[in-house]
C-alpha positions as CSV (number, residue, x, y, z in Angstrom):
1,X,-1.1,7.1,14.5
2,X,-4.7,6.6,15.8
3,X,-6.4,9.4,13.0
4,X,-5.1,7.1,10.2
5,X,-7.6,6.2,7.5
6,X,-6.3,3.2,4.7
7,X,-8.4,3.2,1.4
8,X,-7.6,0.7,-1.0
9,X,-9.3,0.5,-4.2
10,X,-8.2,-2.7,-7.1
11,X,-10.5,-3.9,-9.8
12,X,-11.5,-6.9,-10.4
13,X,-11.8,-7.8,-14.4
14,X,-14.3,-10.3,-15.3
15,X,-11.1,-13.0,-15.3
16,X,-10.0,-12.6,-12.1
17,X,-11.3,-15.1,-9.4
18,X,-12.5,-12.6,-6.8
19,X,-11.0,-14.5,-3.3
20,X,-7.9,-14.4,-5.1
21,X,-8.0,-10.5,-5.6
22,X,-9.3,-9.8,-1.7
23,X,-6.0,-12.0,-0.9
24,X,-3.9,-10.3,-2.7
25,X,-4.9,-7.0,-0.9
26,X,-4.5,-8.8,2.6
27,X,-1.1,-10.4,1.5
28,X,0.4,-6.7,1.4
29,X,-2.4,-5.1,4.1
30,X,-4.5,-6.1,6.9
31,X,-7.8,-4.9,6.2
32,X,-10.6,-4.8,8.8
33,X,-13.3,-4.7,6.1
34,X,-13.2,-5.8,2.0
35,X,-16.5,-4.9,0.1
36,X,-17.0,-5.3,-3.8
37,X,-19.3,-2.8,-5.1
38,X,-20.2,-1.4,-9.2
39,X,-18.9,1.9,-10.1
40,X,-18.9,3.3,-13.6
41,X,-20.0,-0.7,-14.7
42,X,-16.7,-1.7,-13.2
43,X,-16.2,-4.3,-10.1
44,X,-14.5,-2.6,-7.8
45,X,-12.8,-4.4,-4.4
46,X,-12.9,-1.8,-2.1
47,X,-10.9,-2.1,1.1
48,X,-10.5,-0.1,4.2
49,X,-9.1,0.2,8.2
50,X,-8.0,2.1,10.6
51,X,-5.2,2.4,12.6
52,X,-1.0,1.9,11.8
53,X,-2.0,-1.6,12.5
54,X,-3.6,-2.3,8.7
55,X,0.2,-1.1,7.7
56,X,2.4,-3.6,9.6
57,X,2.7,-6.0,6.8
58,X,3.7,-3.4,4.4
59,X,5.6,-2.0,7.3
60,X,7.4,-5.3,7.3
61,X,7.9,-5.9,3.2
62,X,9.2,-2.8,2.8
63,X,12.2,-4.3,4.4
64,X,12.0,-7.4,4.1
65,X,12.8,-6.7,0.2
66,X,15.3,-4.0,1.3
67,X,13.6,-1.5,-0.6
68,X,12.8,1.4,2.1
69,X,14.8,4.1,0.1
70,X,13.0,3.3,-3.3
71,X,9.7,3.1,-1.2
72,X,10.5,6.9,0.7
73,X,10.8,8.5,-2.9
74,X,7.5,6.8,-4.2
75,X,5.9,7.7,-1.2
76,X,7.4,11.5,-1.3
77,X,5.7,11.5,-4.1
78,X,2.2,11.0,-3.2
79,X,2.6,13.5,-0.6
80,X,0.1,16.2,0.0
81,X,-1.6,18.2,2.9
82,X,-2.8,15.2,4.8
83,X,-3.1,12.8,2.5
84,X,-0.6,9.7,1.0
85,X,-1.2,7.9,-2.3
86,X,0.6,5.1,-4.2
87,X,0.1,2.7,-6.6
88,X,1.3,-1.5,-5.9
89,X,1.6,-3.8,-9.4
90,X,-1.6,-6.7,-8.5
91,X,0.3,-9.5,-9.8
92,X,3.0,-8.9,-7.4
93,X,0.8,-8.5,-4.5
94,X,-0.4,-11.6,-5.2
95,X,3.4,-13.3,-4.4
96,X,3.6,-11.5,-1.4
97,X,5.9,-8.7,-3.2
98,X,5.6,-5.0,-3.3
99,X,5.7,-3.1,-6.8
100,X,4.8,0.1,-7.0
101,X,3.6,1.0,-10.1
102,X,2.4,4.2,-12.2
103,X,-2.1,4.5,-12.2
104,X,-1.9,3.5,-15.7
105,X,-0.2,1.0,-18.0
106,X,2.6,-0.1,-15.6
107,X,0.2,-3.0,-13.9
108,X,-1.7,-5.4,-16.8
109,X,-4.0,-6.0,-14.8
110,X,-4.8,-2.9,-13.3
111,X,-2.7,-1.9,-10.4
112,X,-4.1,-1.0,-6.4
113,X,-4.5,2.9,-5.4
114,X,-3.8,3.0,-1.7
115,X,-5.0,6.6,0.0
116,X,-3.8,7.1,3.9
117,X,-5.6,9.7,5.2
118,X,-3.7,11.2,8.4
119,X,-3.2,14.6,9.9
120,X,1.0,13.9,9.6
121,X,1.5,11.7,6.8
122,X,5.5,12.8,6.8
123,X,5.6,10.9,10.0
124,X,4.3,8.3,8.7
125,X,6.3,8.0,5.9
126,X,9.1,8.2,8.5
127,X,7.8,5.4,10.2
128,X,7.2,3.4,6.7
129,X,10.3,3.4,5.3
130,X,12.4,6.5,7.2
131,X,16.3,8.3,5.5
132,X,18.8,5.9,6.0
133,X,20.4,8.8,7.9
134,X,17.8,7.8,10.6
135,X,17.7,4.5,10.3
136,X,21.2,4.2,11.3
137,X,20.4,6.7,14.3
138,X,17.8,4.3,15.6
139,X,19.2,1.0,15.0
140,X,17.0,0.3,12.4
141,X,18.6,-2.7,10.7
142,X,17.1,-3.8,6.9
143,X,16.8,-7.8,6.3
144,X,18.9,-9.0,3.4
């Protein structure tokens, strides 16, 4: 998927070490560019790439923790015309887990809004965590 667009935004609060916040995003996400930047008097870590290739270690979690059905309904979820948003918990990021998590109160310390931008996201919800009706059509095999 080549017209894919990644968006990540987290904020940093004033106890956070910042290096530990950008690795956190690159534990779950591989990011061609992380910049920091003030909005609304709140330190923001904005990340972004293009490409399925910013996606592979998500790609990879996903099954990893054998969670692709649970991730398909979130992701349903934050389905619209061309555009696919969820919400990860920061503190499990940070372990190398994925969380999804409501945009308020589910995270302590704020959670991370991802926004794909792609002319089919369906498809690439298919790709990220597909039915288990297709899985099992195309060999897909989860890691326990």
């Amino acid at each position: 998927m080549p017209d894919l667009t990644l968006n990540i935004e987290v904020e940093l609060n004033p106890t956070e070490d910042l290096e530990k916040v950008k690795d956190t995003i690159k534990n779950i996400f591989a990011p061609s560019s992380i910049e920091l930047v003030v909005q609304n008097k709140k330190h923001m870590l904005i990340a972004k790439m293009q490409g399925q290739d910013g996606l592979v270690k998500f790609y990879t979690l996903v099954r990893q923790e054998n969670i692709v059905g649970a991730s398909r309904k979130v992701l349903m979820r934050g389905l619209s015309t061309d555009l696919l948003t969820f919400f990860l918990n920061k503190q499990a990021a940070y372990v190398n887990r994925i969380s999804f998590c409501e945009p308020v109160g589910e995270s302590p310390l704020g959670p991370i809004r991802v926004e794909i931008k792609t002319h089919d996201p369906k498809a690439l919800i298919n790709w990220l965590a597909p039915r288990s009706s297709l899985m099992r059509e195309t060999g897909i095999k989860t890691i326990t």
